[in-house]
C-alpha positions, -999 to +999 in steps of 0.1 A: +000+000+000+009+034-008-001+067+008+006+105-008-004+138+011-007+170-007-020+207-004-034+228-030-047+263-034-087+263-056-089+289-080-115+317-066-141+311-094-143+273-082-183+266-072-202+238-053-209+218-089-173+217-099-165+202-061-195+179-064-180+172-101-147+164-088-161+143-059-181+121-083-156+113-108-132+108-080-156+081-063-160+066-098-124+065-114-109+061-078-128+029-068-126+012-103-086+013-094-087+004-055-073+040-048-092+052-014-088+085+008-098+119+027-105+149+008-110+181+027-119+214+007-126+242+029-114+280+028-108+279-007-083+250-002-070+215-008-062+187+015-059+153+003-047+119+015-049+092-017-037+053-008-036+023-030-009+007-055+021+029-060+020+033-098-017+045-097-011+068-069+020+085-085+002+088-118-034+101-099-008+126-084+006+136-116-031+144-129-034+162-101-005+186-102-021+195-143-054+204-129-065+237-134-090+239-110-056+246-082-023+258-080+004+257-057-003+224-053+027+210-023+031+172-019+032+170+018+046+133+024+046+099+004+051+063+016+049+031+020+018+021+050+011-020+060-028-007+052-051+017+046-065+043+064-094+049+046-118+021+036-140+047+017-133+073-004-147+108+020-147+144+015-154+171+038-171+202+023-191+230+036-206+258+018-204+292+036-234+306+023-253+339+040-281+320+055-254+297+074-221+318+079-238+332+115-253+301+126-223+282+139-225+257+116-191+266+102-179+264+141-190+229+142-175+214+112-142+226+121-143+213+156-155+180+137-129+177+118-102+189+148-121+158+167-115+137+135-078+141+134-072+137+174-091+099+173-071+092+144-046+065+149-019+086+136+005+050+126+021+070+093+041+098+082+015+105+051-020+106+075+000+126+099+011+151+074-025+151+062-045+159+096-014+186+110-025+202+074-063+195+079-052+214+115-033+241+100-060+249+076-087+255+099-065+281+119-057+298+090-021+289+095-019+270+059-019+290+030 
C-alpha cells in the first residue's frame, strides 16, 4: 500500500458543482482502481490523503498537479503504509453561504474535523502530514 499527502490552493471562481463534479468522478475513477482517501476542501483549499498501489497513486498525483482547477499544489509526504487508512473514499465540504455563515455551523464542522484528526490513529508519516495540514488549515495557519 501506498499513501501520498498533498496541499493545494482552488482557483476563486471554483463553485459547489465543480466540487461535487470532482467528488463524483473521484468516487467513480478512484474505486474502479482500488485507490481510497480523505478529501478536505474548505477555505478555498486542498487537502488530500490518496492510498492504493504505488504506480496508480503517483500517476493520480501527476493528474493532479495538471489540474487547473488549483495551483500551488505542495506534496506534503509519500510512503509506504502495512494498510489503509481509509476504507471509503470521503470528502469534507461545507458551503459558507449567507443563511449559514452566522449560525455556527461553520464552528462545528471545524471542531468535527479537529475531533477527526485527534481519534485518528496517527500509525504513518503521510495521514500525519495530512491531519497537521487539515489542522493548519482551519486556523488559517496553511496558506
Amino acid at each position: 500500500m501506498y499513501q501520498l499527502s498533498y496541499f493545494s490552493k482552488a482557483t476563486q471562481d471554483i463553485s459547489e458543482e465543480v466540487i461535487s463534479g470532482i467528488l463524483e468522478k473521484s468516487r467513480e475513477r478512484n474505486k474502479a482502481k482500488g485507490v481510497t482517501g480523505c478529501l478536505v476542501f474548505h477555505k478555498f483549499s486542498f487537502v488530500q490523503i490518496i492510498e492504493g498501489d504505488k504506480n496508480h497513486i503517483q500517476s493520480l498525483f501527476e493528474e493532479i498537479r495538471q489540474d487547473k482547477r488549483h495551483h500551488d499544489v505542495r506534496l506534503l509526504w509519500e510512503g509506504k503504509n502495512i494498510g489503509r487508512n481509509f476504507g471509503d473514499w470521503n470528502m469534507a465540504y461545507f458551503t459558507e453561504s449567507n443563511e449559514r455563515s452566522g449560525s455556527g455551523e461553520l464552528k462545528n464542522f471545524e471542531r468535527n474535523l479537529f475531533l477527526l484528526s485527534e481519534l485518528s490513529e496517527g500509525t504513518t508519516a503521510a495521514l500525519n502530514m495530512f491531519w497537521i495540514s487539515v489542522g493548519k488549515l482551519i486556523s488559517g495557519e496553511m496558506n
